[in-house]
MIDOSE-1310 file (N, C-alpha, C; in nm, 2 decimals, decimal comma, always signed):
residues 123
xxxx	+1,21/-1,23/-3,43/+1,11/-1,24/-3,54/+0,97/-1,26/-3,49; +0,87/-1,16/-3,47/+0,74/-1,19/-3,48/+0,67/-1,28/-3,58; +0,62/-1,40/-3,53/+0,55/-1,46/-3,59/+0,35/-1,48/-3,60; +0,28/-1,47/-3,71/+0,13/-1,51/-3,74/+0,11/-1,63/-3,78
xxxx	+0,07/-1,65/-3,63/+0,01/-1,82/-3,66/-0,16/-1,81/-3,75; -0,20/-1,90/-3,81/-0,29/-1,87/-3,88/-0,36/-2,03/-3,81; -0,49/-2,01/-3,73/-0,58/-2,17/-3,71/-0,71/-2,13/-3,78; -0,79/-2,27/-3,77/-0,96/-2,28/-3,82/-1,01/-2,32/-3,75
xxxx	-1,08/-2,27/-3,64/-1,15/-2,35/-3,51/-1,33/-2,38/-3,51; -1,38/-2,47/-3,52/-1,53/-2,46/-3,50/-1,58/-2,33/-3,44; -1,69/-2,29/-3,50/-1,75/-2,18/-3,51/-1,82/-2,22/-3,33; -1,76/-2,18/-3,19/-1,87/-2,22/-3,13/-1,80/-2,16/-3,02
xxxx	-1,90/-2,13/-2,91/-1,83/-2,05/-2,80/-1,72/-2,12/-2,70; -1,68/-2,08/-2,64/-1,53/-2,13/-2,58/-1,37/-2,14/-2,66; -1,44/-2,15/-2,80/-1,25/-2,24/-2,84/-1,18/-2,10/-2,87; -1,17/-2,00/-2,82/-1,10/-1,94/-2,86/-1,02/-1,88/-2,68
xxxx	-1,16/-1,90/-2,57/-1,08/-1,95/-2,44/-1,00/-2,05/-2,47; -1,04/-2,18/-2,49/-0,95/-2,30/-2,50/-0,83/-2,29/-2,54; -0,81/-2,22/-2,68/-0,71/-2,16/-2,73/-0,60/-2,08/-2,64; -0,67/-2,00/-2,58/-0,62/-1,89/-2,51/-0,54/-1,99/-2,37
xxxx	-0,63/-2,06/-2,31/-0,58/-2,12/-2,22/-0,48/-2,19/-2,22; -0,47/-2,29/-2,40/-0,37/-2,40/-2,38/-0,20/-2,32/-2,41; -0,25/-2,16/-2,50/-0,09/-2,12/-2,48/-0,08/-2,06/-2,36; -0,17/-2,01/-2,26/-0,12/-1,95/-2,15/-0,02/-2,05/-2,09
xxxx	-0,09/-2,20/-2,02/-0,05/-2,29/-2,00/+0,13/-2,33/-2,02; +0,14/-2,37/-2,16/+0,25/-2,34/-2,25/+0,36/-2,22/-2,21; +0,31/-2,11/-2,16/+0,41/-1,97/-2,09/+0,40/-1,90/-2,27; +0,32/-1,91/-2,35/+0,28/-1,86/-2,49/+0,26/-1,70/-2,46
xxxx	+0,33/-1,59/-2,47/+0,29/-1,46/-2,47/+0,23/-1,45/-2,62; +0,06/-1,39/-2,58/-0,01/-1,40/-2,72/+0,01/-1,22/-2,77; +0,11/-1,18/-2,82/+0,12/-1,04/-2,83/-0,02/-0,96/-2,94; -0,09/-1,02/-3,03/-0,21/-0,94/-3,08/-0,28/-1,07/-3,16
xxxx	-0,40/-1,04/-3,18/-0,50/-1,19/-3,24/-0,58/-1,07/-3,28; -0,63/-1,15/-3,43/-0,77/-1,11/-3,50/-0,86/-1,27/-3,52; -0,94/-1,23/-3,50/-1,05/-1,35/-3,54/-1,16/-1,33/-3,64; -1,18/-1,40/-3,72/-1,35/-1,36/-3,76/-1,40/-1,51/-3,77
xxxx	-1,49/-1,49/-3,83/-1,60/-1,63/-3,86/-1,66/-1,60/-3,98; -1,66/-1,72/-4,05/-1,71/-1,75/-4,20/-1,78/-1,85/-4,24; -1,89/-1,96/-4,24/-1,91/-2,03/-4,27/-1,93/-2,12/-4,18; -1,94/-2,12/-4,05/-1,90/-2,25/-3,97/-1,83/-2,23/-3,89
xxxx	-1,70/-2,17/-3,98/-1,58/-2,16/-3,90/-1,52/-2,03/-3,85; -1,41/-2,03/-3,78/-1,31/-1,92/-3,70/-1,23/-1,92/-3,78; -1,16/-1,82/-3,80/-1,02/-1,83/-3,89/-0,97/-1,70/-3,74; -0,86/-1,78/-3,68/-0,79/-1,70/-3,60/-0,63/-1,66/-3,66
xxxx	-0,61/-1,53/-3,59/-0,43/-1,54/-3,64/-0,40/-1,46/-3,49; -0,32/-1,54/-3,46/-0,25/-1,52/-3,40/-0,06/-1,44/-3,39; -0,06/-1,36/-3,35/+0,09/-1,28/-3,33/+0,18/-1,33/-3,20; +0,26/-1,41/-3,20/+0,37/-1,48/-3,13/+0,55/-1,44/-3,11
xxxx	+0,59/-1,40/-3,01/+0,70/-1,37/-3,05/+0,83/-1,52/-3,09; +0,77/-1,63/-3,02/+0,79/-1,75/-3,06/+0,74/-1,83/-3,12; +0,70/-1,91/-3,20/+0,63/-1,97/-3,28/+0,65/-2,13/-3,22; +0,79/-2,17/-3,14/+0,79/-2,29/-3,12/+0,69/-2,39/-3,02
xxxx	+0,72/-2,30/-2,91/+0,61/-2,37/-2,85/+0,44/-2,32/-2,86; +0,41/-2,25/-2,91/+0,27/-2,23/-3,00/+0,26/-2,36/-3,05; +0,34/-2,40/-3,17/+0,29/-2,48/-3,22/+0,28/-2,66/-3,16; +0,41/-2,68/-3,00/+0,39/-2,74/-2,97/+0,25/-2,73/-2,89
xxxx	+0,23/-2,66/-2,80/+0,08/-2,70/-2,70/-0,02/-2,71/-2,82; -0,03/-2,67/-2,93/-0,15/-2,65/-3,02/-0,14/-2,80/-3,08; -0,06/-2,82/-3,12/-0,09/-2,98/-3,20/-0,07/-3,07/-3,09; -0,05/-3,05/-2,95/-0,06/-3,15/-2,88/-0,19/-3,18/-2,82
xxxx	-0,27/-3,07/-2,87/-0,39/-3,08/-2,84/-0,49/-3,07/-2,93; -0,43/-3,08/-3,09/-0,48/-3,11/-3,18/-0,49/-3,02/-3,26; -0,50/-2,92/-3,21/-0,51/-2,81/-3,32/-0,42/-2,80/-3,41; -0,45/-2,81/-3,53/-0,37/-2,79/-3,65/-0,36/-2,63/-3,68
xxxx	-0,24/-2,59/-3,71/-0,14/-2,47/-3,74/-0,19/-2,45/-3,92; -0,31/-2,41/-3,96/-0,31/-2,38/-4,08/-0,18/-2,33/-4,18; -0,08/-2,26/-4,11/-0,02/-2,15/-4,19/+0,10/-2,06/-4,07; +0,21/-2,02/-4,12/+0,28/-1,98/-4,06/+0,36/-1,85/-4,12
xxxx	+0,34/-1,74/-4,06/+0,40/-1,65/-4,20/+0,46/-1,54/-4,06; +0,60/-1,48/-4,06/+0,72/-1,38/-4,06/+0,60/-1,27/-4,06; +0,61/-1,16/-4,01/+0,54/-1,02/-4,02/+0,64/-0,95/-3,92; +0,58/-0,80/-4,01/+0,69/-0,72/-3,96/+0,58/-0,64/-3,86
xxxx	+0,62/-0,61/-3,74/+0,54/-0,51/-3,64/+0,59/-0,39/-3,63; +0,52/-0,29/-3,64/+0,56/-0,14/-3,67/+0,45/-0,10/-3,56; +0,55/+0,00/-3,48/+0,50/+0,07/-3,35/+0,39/+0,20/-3,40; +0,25/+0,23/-3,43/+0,21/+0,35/-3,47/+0,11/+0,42/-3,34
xxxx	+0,09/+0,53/-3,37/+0,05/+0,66/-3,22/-0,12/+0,60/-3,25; -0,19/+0,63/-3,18/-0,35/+0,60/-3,11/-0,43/+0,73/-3,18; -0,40/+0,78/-3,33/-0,45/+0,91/-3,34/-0,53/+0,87/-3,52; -0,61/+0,97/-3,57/-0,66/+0,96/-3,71/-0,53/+0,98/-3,79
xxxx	-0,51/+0,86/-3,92/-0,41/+0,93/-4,00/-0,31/+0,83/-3,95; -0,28/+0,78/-3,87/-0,17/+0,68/-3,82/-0,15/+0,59/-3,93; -0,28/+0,50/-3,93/-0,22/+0,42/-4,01/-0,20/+0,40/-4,15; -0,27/+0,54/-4,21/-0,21/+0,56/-4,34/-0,07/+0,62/-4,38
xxxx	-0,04/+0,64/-4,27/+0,10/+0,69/-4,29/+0,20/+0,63/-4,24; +0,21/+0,50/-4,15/+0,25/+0,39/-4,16/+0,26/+0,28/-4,27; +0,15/+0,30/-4,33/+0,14/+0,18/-4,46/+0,17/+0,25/-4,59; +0,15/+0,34/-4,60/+0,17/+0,44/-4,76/+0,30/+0,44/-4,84
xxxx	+0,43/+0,43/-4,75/+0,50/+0,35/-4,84/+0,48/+0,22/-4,86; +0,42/+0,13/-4,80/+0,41/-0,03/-4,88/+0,32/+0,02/-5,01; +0,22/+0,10/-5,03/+0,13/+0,08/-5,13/+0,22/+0,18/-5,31; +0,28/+0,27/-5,25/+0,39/+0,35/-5,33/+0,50/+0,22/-5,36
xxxx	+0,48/+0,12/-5,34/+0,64/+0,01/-5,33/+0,51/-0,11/-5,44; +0,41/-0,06/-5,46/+0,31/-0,19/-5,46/+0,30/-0,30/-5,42; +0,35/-0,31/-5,26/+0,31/-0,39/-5,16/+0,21/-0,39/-5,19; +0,17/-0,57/-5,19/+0,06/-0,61/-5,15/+0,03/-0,67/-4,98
xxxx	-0,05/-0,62/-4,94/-0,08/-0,65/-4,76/-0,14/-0,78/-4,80; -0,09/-0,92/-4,74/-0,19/-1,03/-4,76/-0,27/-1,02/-4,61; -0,22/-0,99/-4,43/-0,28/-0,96/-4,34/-0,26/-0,85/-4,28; -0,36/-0,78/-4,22/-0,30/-0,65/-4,15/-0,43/-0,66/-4,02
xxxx	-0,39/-0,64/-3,91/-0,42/-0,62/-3,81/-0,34/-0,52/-3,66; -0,44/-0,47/-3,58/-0,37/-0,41/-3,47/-0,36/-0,48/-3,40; -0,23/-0,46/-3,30/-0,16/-0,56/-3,16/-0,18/-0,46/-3,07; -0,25/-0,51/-2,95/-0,16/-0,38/-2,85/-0,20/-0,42/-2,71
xxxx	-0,13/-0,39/-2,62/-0,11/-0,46/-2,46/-0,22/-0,41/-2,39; -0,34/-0,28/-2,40/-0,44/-0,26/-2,39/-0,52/-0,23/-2,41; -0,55/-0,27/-2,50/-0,74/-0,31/-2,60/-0,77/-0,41/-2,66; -0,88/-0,46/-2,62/-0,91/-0,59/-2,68/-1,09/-0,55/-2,76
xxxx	-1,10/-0,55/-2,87/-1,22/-0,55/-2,97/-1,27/-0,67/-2,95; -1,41/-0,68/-2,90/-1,51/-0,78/-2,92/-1,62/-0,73/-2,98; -1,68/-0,84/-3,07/-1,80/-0,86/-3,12/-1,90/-0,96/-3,12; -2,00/-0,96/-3,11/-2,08/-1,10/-3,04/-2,23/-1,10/-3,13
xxxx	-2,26/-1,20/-3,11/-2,43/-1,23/-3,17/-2,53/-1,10/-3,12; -2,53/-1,14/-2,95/-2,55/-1,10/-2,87/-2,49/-1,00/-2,75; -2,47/-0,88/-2,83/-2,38/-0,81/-2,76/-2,44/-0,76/-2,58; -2,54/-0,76/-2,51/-2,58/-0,75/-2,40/-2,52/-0,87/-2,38
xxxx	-2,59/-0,99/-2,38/-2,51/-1,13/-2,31/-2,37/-1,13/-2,30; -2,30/-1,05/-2,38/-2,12/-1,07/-2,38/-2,14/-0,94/-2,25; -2,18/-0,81/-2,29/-2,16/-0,73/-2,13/-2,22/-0,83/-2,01; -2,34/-0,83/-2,06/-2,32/-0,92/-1,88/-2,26/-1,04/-1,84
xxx	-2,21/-1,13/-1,89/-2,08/-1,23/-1,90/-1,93/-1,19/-1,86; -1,97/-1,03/-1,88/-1,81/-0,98/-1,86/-1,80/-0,88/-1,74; -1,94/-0,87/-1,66/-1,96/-0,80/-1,57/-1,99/-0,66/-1,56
């Protein structure tokens, strides 16, 4: 069972290393993450194929677990058109999507205030 962890982290650079670090720590495989920021804050979600010890390293280090929700992972091709044709029977079913995000072992999407300072930060 894939699990979406759902946290709210201060809007501020590092905690989402921090994050990163306390499940690595843990042996936490983070299989896909979306983040945004709203107000202050982070709203992170997280994709887990265990949810247990996620939730232990996180509350043992305080982080409260907003939300915990079951999601189904569907394998789709890297091309235009993918993902409407992956999702188009939920919307024919009138599935409602409450989250939808991409997972994948290599690509990671960043966005920054300052998008030169994040290239040179990252070499």
């Amino acid at each position: 069972m894939a699990t979406d962890l759902t946290l709210y982290l201060d809007d501020e650079p590092g905690e989402l290393a921090r994050v990163g670090d306390l499940l690595g720590t843990a042996g936490v495989n983070i299989a896909g993450l979306c983040a945004l920021r709203s107000g202050g804050q982070a709203e992170l979600h997280i994709l887990v194929p265990d949810p247990t010890p996620a939730f232990e390293a996180l509350e043992h280090a305080g982080i409260r677990i907003a939300e915990e929700q079951e999601v189904i992972v569907l394998d789709v091709e890297d091309r235009p058109g993918a993902l409407a044709e992956a999702i188009h029977k939920l919307g024919a079913a009138e599935v409602n999507l409450a989250t939808v995000y991409l997972a994948s072992n290599t690509r990671l999407v960043l966005g920054a205030d300052d998008l030169a300072e994040a290239k040179a930060a990252l070499g």
